[in-house]
ROFI-669274 format. One record per residue (C-alpha): residue in three letters; x, y, z. Coordinates in steps of 0.02 Angstrom, whole numbers, padded with zeros to 5 digits, always signed. Example, Ala and Ser with C-alpha at 12.3 -4.5 7.8 and 13.67 -1.06 7.14 Angstrom:
ALA+00615-00225+00390;SER+00684-00053+00357;
This chain:
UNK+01306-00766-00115;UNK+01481-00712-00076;UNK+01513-00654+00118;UNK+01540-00458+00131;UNK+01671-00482+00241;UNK+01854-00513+00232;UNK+01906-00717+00283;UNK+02011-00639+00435;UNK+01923-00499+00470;UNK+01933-00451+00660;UNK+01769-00521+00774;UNK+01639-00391+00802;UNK+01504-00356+00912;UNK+01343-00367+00861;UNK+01167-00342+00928;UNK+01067-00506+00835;UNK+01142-00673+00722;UNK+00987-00770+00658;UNK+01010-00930+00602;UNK+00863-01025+00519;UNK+00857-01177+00383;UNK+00821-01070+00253;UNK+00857-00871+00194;UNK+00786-00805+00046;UNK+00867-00661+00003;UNK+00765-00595-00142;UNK+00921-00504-00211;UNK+00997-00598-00286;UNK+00829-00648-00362;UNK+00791-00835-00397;UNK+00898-00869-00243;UNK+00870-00990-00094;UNK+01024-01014+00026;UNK+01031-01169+00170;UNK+01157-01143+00306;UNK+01184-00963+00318;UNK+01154-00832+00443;UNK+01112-00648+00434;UNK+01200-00529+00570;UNK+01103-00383+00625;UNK+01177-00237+00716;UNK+01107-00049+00749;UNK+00938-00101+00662;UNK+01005-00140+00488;UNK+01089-00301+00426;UNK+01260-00295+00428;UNK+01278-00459+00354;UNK+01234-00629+00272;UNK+01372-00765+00272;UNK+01376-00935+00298;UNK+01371-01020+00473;UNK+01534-01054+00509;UNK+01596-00876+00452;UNK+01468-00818+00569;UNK+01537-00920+00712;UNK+01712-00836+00683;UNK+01666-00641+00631;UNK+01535-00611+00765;UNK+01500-00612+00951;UNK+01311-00583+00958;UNK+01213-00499+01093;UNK+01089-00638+01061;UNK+01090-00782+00929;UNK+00908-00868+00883;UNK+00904-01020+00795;UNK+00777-01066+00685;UNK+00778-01246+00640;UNK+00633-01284+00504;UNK+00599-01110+00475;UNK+00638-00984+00312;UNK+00685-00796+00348;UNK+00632-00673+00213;UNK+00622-00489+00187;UNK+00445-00425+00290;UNK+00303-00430+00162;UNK+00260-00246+00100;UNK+00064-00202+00078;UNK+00060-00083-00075;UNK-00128-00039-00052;UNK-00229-00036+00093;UNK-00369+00068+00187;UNK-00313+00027+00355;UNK-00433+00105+00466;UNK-00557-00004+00388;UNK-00535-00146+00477;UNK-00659-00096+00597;UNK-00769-00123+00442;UNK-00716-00299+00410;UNK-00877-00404+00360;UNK-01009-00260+00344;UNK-01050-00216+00163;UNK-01010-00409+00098;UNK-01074-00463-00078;UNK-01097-00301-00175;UNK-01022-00230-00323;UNK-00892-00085-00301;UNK-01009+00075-00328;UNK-01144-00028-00220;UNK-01021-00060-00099;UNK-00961+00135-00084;UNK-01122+00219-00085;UNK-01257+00106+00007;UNK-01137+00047+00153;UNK-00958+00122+00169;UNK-00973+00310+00122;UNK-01124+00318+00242;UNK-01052+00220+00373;UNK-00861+00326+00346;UNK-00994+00490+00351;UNK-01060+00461+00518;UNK-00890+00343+00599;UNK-00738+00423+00516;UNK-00638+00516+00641;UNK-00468+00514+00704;UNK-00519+00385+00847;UNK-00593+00277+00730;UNK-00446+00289+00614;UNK-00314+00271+00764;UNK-00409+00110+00845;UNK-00460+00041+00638;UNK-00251+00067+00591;UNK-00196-00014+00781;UNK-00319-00184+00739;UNK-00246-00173+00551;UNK-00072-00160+00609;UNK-00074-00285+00718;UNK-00155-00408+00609;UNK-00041-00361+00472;UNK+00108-00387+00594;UNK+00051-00555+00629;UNK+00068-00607+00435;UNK+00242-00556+00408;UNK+00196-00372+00345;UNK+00331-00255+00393;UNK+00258-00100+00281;UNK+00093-00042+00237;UNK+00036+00087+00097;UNK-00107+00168+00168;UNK-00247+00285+00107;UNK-00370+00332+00215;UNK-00411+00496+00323;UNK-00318+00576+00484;UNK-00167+00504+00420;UNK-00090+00567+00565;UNK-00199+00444+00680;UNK-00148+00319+00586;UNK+00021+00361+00606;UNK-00001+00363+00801;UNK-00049+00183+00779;UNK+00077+00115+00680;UNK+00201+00198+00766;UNK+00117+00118+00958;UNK+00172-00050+00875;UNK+00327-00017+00779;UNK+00263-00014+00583;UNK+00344+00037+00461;UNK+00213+00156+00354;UNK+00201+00247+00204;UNK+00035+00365+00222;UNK-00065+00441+00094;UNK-00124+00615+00065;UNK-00295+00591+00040;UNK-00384+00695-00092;UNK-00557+00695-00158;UNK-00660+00837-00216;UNK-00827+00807-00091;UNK-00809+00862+00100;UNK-00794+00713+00242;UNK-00771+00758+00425;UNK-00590+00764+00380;UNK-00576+00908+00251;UNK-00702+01018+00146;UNK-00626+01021-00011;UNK-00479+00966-00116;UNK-00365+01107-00068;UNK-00431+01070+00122;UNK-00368+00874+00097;UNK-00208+00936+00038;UNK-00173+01055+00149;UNK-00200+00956+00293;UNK-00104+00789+00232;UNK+00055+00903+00183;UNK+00022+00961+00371;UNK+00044+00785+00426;UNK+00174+00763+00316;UNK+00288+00895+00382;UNK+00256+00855+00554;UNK+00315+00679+00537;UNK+00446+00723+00409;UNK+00576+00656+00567;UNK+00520+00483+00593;UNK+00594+00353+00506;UNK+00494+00226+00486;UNK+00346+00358+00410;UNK+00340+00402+00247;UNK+00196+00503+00128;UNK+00119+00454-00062;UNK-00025+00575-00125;UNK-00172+00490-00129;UNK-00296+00547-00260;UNK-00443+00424-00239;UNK-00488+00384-00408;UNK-00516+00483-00590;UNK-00702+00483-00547;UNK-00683+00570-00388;UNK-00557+00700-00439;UNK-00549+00844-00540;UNK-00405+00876-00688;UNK-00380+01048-00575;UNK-00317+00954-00420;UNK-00249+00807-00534;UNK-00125+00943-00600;UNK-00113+01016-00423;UNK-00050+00830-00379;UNK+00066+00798-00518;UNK+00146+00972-00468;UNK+00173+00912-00292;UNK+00238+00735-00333;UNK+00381+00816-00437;UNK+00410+00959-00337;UNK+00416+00843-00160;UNK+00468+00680-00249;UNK+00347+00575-00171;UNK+00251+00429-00254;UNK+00054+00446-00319;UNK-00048+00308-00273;UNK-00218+00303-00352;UNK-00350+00176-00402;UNK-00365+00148-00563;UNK-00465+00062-00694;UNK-00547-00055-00575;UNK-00701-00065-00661;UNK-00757-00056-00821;UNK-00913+00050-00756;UNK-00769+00164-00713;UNK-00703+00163-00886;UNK-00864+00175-00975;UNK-00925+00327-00868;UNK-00723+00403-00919;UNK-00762+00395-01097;UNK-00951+00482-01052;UNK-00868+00618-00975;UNK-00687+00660-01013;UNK-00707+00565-01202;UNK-00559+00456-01133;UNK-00521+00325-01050;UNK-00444+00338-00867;UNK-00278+00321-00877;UNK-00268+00408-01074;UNK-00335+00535-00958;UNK-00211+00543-00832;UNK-00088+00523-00935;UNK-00143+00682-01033;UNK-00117+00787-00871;UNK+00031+00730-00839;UNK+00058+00609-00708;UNK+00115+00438-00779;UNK+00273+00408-00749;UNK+00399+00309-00599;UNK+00332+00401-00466;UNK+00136+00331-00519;UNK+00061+00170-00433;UNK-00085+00120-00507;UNK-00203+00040-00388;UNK-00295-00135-00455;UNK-00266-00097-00641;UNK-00394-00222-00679;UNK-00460-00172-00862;UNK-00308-00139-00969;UNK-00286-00172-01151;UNK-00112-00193-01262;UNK-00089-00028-01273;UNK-00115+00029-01095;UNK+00001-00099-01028;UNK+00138-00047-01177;UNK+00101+00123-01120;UNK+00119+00075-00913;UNK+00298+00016-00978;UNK+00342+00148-01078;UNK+00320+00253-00914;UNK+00399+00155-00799;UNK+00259+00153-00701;UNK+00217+00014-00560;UNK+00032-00069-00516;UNK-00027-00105-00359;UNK-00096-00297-00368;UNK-00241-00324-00267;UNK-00299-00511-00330;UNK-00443-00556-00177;UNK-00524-00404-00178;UNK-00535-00380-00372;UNK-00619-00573-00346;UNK-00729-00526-00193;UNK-00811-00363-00278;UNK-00815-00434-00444;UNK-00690-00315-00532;UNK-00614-00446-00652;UNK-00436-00520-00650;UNK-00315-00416-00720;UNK-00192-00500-00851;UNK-00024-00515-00736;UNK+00055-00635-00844;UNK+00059-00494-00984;UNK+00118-00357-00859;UNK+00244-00470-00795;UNK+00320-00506-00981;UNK+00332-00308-01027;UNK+00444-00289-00868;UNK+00317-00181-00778;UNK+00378-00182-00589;UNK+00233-00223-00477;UNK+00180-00272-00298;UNK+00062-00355-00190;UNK-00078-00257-00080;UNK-00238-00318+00001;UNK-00373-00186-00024;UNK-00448-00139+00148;UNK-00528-00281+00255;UNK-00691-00214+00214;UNK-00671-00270+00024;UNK-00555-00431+00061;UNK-00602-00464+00205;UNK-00402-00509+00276;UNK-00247-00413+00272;UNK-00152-00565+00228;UNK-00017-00573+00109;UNK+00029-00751+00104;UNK-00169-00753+00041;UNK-00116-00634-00092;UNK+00039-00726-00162;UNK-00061-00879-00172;UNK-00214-00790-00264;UNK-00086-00687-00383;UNK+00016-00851-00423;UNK-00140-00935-00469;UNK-00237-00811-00570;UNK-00096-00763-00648;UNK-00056-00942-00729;UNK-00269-00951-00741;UNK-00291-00810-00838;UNK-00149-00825-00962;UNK-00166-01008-00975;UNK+00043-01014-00936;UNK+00083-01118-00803;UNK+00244-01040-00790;UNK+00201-00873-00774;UNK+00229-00803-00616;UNK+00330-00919-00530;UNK+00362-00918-00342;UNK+00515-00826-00332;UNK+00414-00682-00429;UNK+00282-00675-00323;UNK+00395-00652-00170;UNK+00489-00513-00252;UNK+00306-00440-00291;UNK+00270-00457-00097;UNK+00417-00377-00043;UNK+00550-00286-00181;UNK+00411-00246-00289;UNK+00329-00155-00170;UNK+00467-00076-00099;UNK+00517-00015-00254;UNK+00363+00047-00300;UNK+00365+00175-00139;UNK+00546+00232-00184;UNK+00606+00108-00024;UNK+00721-00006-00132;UNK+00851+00069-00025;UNK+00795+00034+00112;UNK+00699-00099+00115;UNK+00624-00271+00020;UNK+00792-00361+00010;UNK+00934-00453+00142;UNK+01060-00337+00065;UNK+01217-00281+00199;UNK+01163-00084+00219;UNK+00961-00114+00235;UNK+00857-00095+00371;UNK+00811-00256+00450;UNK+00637-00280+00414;UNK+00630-00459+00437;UNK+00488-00612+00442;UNK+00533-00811+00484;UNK+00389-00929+00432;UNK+00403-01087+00490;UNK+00387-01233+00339;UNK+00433-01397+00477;UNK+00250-01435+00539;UNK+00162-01588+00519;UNK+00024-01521+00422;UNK+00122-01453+00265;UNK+00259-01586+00241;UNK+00347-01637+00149;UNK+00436-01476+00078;UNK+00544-01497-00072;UNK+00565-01300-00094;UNK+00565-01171+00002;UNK+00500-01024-00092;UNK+00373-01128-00183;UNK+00313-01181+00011;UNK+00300-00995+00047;UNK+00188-00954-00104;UNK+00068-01109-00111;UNK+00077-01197+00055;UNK+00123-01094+00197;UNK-00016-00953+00251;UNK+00009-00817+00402;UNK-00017-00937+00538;UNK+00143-01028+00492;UNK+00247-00839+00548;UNK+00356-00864+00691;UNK+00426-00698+00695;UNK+00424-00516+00632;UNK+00561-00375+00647;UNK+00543-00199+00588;UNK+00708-00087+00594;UNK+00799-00244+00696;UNK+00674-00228+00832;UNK+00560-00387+00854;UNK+00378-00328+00847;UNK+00281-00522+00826;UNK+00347-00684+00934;UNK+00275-00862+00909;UNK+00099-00753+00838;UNK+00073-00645+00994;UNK+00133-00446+00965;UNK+00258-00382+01084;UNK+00194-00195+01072;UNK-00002-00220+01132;UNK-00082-00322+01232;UNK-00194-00448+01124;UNK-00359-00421+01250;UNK-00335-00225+01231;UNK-00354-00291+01006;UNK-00506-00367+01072;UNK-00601-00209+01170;UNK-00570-00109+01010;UNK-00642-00229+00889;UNK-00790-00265+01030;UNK-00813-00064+01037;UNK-00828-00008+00882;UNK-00949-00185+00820;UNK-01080-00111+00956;UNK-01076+00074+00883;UNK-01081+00017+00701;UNK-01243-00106+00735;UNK-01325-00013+00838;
């Protein structure tokens, strides 16, 4: 990777120069780069160059070594309920409609307000945080709760507009759920590290009325849709009962395939879906331990991958997973994905980290902004370290990161430039006050 700066360029001031064993830039993809450095200055990088050009460009605020340790672009979550961490561990071992209608939609009837969403989003965010994730893709309630938490610890968030057609203590109708996230929306419109997706649950809890009410808004606002689809094939058989169609032939008919469409799990696809997910441009939202841990099915990546279909990593919510844990994810996508297609090179490691970070990026209409060590970007940032005891030797770097290393080995995380996770403790809340919520809301849910 060439340096962006000129060999005599004057020295500059900068706020941060990290310099670990490793950087993986992701752009340019397939890349893995040994004595280099990234600058960072004002909250975005400002550049990556080798050590000794770093030496003579910059005088750094602060300089942090890293021997032993890889630097990557923060891990993105492209689907997860965050609030529903509080729910980690209580409807275990049932099938998806089970799962919804015997434990969590009673449970969300009686729980789901904006305090549990606020303290549910503030565990999630800090757990996430602690894994390298420097973005999350939410869809739950109150997204502006959820915003107050991830904004208490320095997230970077995109937040979904909610929409079913059956009334929650959040909103009474479709046009109620709308209403109220585009309220959100425009109230948080300022902050930088929010953004919004619409969030229509699924085909089988939304009308074609508001799904053409939500294709409308998408183009109008130009803001990603992010809905689960075809997890299930009782979701595709009770589709062809009562539209005469499949899910996303239905969706599709009203209009809202297209690039601004992630499609959540994507589990039950044939030939011509995935040619037609191409064809669209569309991206998919892969969710590999909770499609295992509710019985969904594996979804055939390797085939996706091959017709250039651009997606990412997420981890469901922890109520269906039960850990918000991307490192889990890579290593679950890189193996199923070689399992199911019987390819051993299919999905290699240097995909799977652009799925956990570009991909998803991409997906939300970030690229810009985020999922790469490109000079311009924000510096969303996570170091991992690869140099202890218990995972040596390492003979590659990104292949370490994918089927080795897990979240425990992440040193640091920095959203924006700021440094939000040191050495596994977050800097932003206290660890016991993690503890109180978690003990809190266990006692009102069993008792």
């Amino acid at each position: 990777m060439n340096s962006p700066l000129a060999p005599h360029s004057i020295t500059e001031d900068i706020d941060l120069l990290i310099r670990p064993e490793w950087i993986i830039p992701i752009e340019p993809a397939g890349v893995t780069l040994t004595g280099h450095a990234l600058a960072v200055n004002r909250g975005n990088i400002h550049a990556l160059l080798p050590n000794d050009e770093a030496l003579q460009h910059f005088r750094p605020k602060k300089t942090l070594d890293l021997p032993g340790q890889v630097l990557m672009p923060g891990l993105v979550n492209l689907h997860t309920h965050a609030a529903m961490s509080l729910l980690r561990g209580y409807a275990d071992d049932l099938p998806l409609m089970r799962w919804l209608s015997e434990r969590i939609w009673p449970a969300e009837s009686k729980y789901a307000g904006p305090e549990f969403v606020r303290a549910g989003t503030l565990l999630a965010c800090a757990e996430m945080l602690r894994g390298g994730v420097t973005t999350f893709n939410d869809m739950y309630f109150f997204p502006d709760a959820a915003a107050t938490a991830a904004r208490q610890v320095g997230m970077r968030a995109a937040l979904g507009i909610v929409v079913v057609e059956f009334p929650t203590a959040y909103a009474a109708d479709a046009g109620d759920y709308l209403a109220k996230g585009l309220a959100a929306r425009d109230a948080l419109g300022a902050d930088p590290l929010v953004s919004f997706c619409l969030a229509p649950h699924a085909p089988y809890t939304v009308a074609d009325k508001t799904f053409n009410q939500i294709a409308t808004l998408s183009a109008q606002l130009e803001i990603p849709i992010h809905v689960h689809l075809h997890e299930t094939r009782h979701e595709i058989e009770e589709s062809l009962k009562q539209h005469g169609v499949r899910p996303l032939e239905r969706l599709h008919r009203l209009g809202l395939l297209g690039p601004q469409l992630i499609a959540v799990h994507a589990v039950h696809l044939d030939a011509s879906e995935i040619d037609l997910l191409a064809h669209e441009a569309c991206h998919l939202a892969h969710c590999p331990t909770s499609n295992l841990k509710l019985g969904s099915g594996i979804p055939p990546m390797a085939s996706i991958q091959a017709h250039g279909i651009n997606f990412g990593l997420g981890t469901d919510g922890a109520a269906s997973n039960n850990r918000l844990d991307l490192f889990q994810e890579m290593r679950h996508a890189a193996l199923l994905g070689k399992g199911q297609s019987e390819n051993a090179e299919a999905l290699d490691a240097h995909a799977i980290l652009h799925a956990a970070t570009l991909g998803g990026a991409r997906a939300l209409g970030l690229e810009e902004r985020i999922g790469s060590l490109l000079p311009g970007k924000a510096a969303d940032l996570c170091a991992v370290r690869l140099d202890e005891w218990l995972i040596q030797p390492c003979f590659d770097p990104a292949s370490h990161l994918v089927y080795v290393a897990g979240r425990e080995q992440v040193s640091h995380t920095w959203v924006a430039g700021n440094l939000r996770m040191c050495n596994g403790d977050p800097l932003q809340i206290n660890v016991s006050e993690l503890l109180d919520i978690a003990g809190l809301w266990h006692n009102r849910l069993t008792s």
